[in-house]
C-alpha positions in Angstrom: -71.0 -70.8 -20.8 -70.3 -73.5 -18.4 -71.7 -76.7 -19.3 -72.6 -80.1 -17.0 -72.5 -83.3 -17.6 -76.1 -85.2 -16.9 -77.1 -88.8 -17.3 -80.4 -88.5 -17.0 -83.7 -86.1 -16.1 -86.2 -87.5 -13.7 -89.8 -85.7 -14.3 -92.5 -86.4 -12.0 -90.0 -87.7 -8.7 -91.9 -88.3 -5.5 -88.7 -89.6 -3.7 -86.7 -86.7 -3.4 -88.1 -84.1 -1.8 -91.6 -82.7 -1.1 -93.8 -82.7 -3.6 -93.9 -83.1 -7.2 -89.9 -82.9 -8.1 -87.6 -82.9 -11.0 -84.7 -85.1 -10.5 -81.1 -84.0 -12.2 -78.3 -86.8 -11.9 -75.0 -85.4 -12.0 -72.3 -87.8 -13.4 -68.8 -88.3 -11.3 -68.9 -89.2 -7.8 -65.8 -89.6 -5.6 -66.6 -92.6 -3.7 -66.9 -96.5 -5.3 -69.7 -97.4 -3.1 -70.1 -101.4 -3.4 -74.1 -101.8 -4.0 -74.2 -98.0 -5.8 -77.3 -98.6 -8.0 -76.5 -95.5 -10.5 -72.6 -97.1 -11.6 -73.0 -95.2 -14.7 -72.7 -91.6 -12.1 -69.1 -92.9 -10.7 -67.5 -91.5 -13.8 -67.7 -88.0 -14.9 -66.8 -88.7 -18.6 -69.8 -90.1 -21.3 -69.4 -93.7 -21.7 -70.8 -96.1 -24.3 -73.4 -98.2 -22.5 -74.7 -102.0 -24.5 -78.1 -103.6 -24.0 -78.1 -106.8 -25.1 -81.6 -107.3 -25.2 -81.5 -104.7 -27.9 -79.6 -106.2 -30.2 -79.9 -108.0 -33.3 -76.4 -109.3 -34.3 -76.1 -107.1 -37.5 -72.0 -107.0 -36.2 -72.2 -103.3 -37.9 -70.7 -101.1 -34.7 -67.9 -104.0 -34.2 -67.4 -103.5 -38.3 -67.1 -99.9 -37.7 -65.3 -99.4 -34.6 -61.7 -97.5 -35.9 -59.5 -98.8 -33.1 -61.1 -102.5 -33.5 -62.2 -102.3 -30.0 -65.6 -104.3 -30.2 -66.0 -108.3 -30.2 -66.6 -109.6 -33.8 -69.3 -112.1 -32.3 -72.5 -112.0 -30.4 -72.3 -109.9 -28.2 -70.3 -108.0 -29.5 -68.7 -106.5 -26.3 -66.0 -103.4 -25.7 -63.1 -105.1 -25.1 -61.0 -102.8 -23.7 -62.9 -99.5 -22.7 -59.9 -97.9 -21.7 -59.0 -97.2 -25.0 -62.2 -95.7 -26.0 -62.0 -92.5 -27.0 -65.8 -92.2 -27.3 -66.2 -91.1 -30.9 -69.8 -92.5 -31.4 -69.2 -94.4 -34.8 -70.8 -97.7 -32.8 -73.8 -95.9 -31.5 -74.0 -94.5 -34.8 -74.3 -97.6 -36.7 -76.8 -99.4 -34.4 -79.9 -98.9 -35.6 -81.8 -100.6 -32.7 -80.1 -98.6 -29.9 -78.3 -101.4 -28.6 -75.1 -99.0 -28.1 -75.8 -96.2 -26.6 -73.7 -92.8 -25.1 -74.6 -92.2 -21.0 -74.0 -88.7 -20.3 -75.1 -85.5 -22.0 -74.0 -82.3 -21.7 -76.0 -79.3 -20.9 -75.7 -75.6 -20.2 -77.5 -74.0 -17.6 -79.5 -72.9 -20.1 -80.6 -75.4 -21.4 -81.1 -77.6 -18.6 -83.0 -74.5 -16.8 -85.5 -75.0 -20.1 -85.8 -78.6 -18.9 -86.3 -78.2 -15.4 -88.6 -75.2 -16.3 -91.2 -77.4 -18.7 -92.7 -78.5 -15.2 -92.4 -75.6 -12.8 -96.7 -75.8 -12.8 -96.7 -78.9 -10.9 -93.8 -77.8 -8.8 -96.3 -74.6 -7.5 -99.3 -76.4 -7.0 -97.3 -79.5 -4.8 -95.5 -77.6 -3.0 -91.9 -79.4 -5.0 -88.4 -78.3 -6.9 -85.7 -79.7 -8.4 -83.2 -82.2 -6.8 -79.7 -82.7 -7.8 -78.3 -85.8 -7.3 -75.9 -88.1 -9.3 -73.1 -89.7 -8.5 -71.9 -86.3 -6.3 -73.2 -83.0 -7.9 -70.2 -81.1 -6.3 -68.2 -82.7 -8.3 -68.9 -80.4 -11.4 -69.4 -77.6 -8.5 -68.9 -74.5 -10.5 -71.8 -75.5 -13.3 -74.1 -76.8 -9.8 -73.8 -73.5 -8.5 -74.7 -71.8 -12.0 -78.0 -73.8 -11.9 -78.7 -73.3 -8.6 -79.0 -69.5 -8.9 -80.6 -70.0 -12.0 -83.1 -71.6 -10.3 -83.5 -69.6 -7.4 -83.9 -66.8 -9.5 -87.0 -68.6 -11.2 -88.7 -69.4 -7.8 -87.9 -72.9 -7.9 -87.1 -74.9 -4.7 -83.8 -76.3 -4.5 -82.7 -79.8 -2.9 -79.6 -81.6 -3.4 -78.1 -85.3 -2.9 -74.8 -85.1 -1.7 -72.4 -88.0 -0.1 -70.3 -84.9 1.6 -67.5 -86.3 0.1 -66.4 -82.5 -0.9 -64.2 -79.4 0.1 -65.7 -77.8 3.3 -66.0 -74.0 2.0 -67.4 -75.2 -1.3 -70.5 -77.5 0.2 -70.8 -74.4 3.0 -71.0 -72.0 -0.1 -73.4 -74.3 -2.1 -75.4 -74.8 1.1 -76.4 -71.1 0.6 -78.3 -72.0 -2.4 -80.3 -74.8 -1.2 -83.7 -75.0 0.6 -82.9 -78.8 1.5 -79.5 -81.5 1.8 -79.9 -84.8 1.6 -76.8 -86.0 3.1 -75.6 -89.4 2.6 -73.9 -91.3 5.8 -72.8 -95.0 4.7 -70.6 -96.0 8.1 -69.7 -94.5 11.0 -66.6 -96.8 11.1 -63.2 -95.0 9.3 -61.5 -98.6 8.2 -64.9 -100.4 7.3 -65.7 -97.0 4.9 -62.7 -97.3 3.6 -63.7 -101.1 2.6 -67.1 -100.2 1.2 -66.7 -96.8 -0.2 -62.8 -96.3 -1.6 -62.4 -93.7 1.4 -62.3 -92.5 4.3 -65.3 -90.9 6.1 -63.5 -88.4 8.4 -64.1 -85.3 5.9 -68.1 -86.5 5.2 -68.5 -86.6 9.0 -66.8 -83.2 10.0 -68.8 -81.9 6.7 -72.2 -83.3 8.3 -71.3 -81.0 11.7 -70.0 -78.0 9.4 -72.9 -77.8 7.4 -75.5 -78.4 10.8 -74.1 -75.2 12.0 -74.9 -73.1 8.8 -78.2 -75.0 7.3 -81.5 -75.8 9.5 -83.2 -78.3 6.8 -80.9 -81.3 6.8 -82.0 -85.1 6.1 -79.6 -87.2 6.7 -79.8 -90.6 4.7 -78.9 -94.0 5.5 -78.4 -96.6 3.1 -79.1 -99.8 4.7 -77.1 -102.6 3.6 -77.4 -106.0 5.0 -73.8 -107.4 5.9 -72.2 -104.4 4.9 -73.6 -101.7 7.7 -77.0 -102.7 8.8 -75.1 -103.6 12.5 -77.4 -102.0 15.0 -74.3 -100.9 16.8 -73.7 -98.7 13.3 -77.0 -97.7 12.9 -77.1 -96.6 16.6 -73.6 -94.7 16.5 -75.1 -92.6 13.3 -78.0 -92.0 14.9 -76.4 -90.4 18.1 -73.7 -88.1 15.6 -76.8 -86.7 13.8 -78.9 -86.5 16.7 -75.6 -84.5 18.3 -75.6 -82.0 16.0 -79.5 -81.6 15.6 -80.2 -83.0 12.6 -84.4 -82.6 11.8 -84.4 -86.0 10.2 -83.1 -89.3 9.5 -84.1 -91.9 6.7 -83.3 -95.2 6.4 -83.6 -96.5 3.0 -83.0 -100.1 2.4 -81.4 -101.9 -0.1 -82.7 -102.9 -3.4 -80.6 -104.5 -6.5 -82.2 -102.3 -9.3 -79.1 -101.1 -10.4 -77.4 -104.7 -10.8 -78.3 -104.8 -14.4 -76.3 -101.8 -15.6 -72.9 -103.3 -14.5 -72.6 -105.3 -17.3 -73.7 -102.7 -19.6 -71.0 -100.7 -18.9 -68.4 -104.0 -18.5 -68.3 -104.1 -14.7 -69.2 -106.5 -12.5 -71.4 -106.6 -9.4 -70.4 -106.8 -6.3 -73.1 -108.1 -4.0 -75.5 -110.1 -6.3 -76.4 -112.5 -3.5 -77.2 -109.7 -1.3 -81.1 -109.9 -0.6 -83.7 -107.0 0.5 -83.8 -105.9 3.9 -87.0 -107.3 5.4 -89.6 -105.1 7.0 -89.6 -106.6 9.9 -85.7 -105.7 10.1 -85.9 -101.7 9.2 -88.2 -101.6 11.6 -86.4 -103.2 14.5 -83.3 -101.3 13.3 -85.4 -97.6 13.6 -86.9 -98.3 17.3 -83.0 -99.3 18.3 -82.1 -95.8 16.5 -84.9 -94.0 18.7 -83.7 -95.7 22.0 -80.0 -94.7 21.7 -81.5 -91.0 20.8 -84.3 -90.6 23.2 -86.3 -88.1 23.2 -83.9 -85.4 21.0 -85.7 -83.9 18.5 -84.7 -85.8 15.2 -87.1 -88.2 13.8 -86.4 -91.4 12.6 -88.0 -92.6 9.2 -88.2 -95.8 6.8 -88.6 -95.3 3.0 -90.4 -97.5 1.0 -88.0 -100.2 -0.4 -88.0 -99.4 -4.8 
């Protein structure tokens, strides 16, 4: 059976969808985005994650590490994760979890069984499952396994996707899904290129591709100050979604949640001055979104802030 790798099972998720929702997060993802609050999705091979605050100095996973890969001092960092070859023995030998493996692997099975346990509170709220990550397509085959799976057990579907994907193989998922949540960073090729890794001329034709097939589209708009909260950028997405009759558009604005697991997995932040978007600021940012669009059908929304 195919299997997927997961790092981590959301019960009870209000943010995702409508109503009551379980949240899958997929790991891989083929963008680098700069404030990407889930950096332990951008790779889609486990990792060995360290919380420091866990630790008690005990030096055992640095003792046992074969390839002597693991600081012999407080805090007893991986030096040189490249050379991992994740065989556990750290994890293994910390007894207070400091070390621990991100990413599980599941079959559809088995992760069916988990999004099953709550299928009561998906009924009476009118929710689903939603599949985000890092990019669920990614590991496309197993997504589509799950999907069915799940369609076959009444459940409704929703995904998370940044588009960044083959055009038949989103068109094909598409099929299986009651609702997309489709990401749009910048409208800009060269500045997506800065903030992402890549270019965002296949997310963009993607977006108009999928508009023609699928009638329950949100696109969402991560709002980033100095990075894309221009209201010239915000006003150019708005009038390509608006174009191809897209229902809805959310703006959800920054937050710095995720900061903390950069240096759990050894990488460094890149925008730890950036501060919160205020309200004030969304909201000036949404009516200049509803002017450029007038009076198209697509509405214009602002999430809470996390």
């Amino acid at each position: 059976m195919k299997k997927g790798t997961i790092f981590n099972i959301q019960k009870m998720s209000i943010h995702d969808g409508p109503g009551i929702r379980t949240t899958v997060f997929f790991k891989g993802c083929p963008l680098n985005c700069l404030w990407c609050s889930n950096p332990e999705s951008q790779k889609v091979e486990k990792e060995v994650a360290c919380f420091q605050s866990r630790c008690v100095t005990c030096g055992y996973c640095a003792k046992g590490c074969p390839k002597g890969l693991i600081e012999a001092q407080p805090p007893f960092e991986i030096t040189n994760r490249e050379e991992c070859d994740l065989c556990e023995i750290c994890v293994k030998e910390c007894c207070t979890n400091a070390k621990k493996v991100v990413g599980e692997d599941y079959t559809v099975d088995e992760l069916l069984k988990e999004i099953l346990k709550d299928k009561s509170f998906y009924d009476s709220s009118g929710g689903g499952v939603t599949f985000s990550g890092g990019e669920p397509l990614v590991q496309s085959a197993f997504l589509k396994e799950i999907l069915t799976a799940c369609r076959e057990n009444g459940v409704h579907t929703a995904i998370e996707t940044t588009g960044m994907t083959d055009t038949e193989m989103l068109l094909e998922t598409a099929e299986l899904l009651d609702l997309v949540f489709y990401d749009v960073k910048h409208m800009d090729d060269e500045t997506h290129r800065e903030i992402t890794g890549a270019s965002n001329k296949k997310i963009l034709s993607n977006l108009a591709a999928l508009a023609e097939i699928h009638d329950n589209i949100v696109v969402r708009i991560p709002v980033i100050p100095g990075i894309n909260d221009s209201t010239e950028n915000l006003q150019k997405t708005a009038e390509y979604a608006a174009s191809l009759g897209i229902p809805t558009i959310e703006l959800l604005p920054y937050h710095n949640l995720g900061e903390v697991k950069y240096g759990q997995l050894g990488r460094e932040y890149a925008l730890t001055d950036t501060e919160k978007p205020t309200e004030t600021r969304m909201r000036n940012l949404a009516d200049a979104m509803r002017e450029t669009i007038g009076h198209r059908n697509t509405e214009i929304t602002i999430m809470k802030s996390m």
